[in-house]
C-alpha positions, 0 to 999 in steps of 0.5 A: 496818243489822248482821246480828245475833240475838237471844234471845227475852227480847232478854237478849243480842245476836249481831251482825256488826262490819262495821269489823272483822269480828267478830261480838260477844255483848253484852247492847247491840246494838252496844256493844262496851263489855265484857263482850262475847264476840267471833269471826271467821268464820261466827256459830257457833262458840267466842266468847272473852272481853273482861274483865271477861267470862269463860269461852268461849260456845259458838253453835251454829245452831238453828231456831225 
Protein backbone atom coordinates (compact mmCIF):
# COMPACT_ATOMS: atom_id res chain seq x y z
CA UNK A 1 0.00 0.00 0.00
CA UNK A 2 1.52 3.92 -1.04
CA UNK A 3 1.23 6.53 1.42
CA UNK A 4 -1.07 9.13 0.14
CA UNK A 5 -3.82 11.86 1.13
CA UNK A 6 -6.98 12.76 0.57
CA UNK A 7 -9.32 15.60 0.36
CA UNK A 8 -12.54 15.29 2.28
CA UNK A 9 -14.58 15.27 -0.71
CA UNK A 10 -11.88 12.59 -1.96
CA UNK A 11 -11.65 15.34 -5.09
CA UNK A 12 -8.07 14.80 -5.52
CA UNK A 13 -5.45 12.18 -4.18
CA UNK A 14 -1.57 13.04 -2.81
CA UNK A 15 0.23 9.82 -3.12
CA UNK A 16 3.69 8.58 -2.78
CA UNK A 17 5.28 6.43 -6.27
CA UNK A 18 7.56 4.17 -4.73
CA UNK A 19 9.23 2.98 -8.61
CA UNK A 20 10.14 6.48 -9.01
CA UNK A 21 9.92 8.27 -6.11
CA UNK A 22 7.65 10.90 -6.65
CA UNK A 23 4.60 12.14 -5.03
CA UNK A 24 1.69 12.85 -7.55
CA UNK A 25 -1.76 14.94 -7.08
CA UNK A 26 -4.17 13.16 -9.33
CA UNK A 27 -8.09 13.07 -9.19
CA UNK A 28 -7.24 8.63 -9.02
CA UNK A 29 -5.38 7.11 -6.55
CA UNK A 30 -2.69 5.75 -8.29
CA UNK A 31 -2.97 7.08 -12.12
CA UNK A 32 -0.54 8.52 -13.21
CA UNK A 33 -2.55 8.98 -16.50
CA UNK A 34 -2.37 13.14 -16.95
CA UNK A 35 -3.73 15.59 -15.61
CA UNK A 36 -1.38 14.92 -12.67
CA UNK A 37 0.73 17.38 -10.83
CA UNK A 38 4.15 15.75 -9.74
CA UNK A 39 7.43 16.28 -7.04
CA UNK A 40 10.25 14.77 -5.14
CA UNK A 41 11.07 15.22 -1.76
CA UNK A 42 8.78 15.62 1.39
CA UNK A 43 4.63 15.85 0.36
CA UNK A 44 4.72 19.74 0.95
CA UNK A 45 5.74 21.97 -1.20
CA UNK A 46 5.44 23.49 -5.18
CA UNK A 47 3.98 20.33 -7.14
CA UNK A 48 4.51 20.92 -11.26
CA UNK A 49 2.40 20.09 -13.97
CA UNK A 50 2.17 17.16 -16.58
CA UNK A 51 -0.01 18.62 -19.56
CA UNK A 52 -2.85 18.76 -20.16
CA UNK A 53 -2.45 20.00 -16.40
CA UNK A 54 -1.72 23.45 -15.74
CA UNK A 55 -0.21 25.83 -13.40
CA UNK A 56 2.03 24.69 -10.04
CA UNK A 57 -0.05 23.41 -6.97
CA UNK A 58 1.13 24.50 -3.78
CA UNK A 59 0.79 21.72 -0.53
CA UNK A 60 1.32 22.77 2.37
CA UNK A 61 1.08 20.43 5.70
CA UNK A 62 -2.15 21.01 7.98
CA UNK A 63 -4.05 19.45 10.74
CA UNK A 64 -7.59 18.68 10.88
Amino acid sequence: MRPYLRRLDDAWFIWWDYSDKYWYISAILGNKTPPVWSKSGPFAGTYFPTLPATGNATVTAGEH
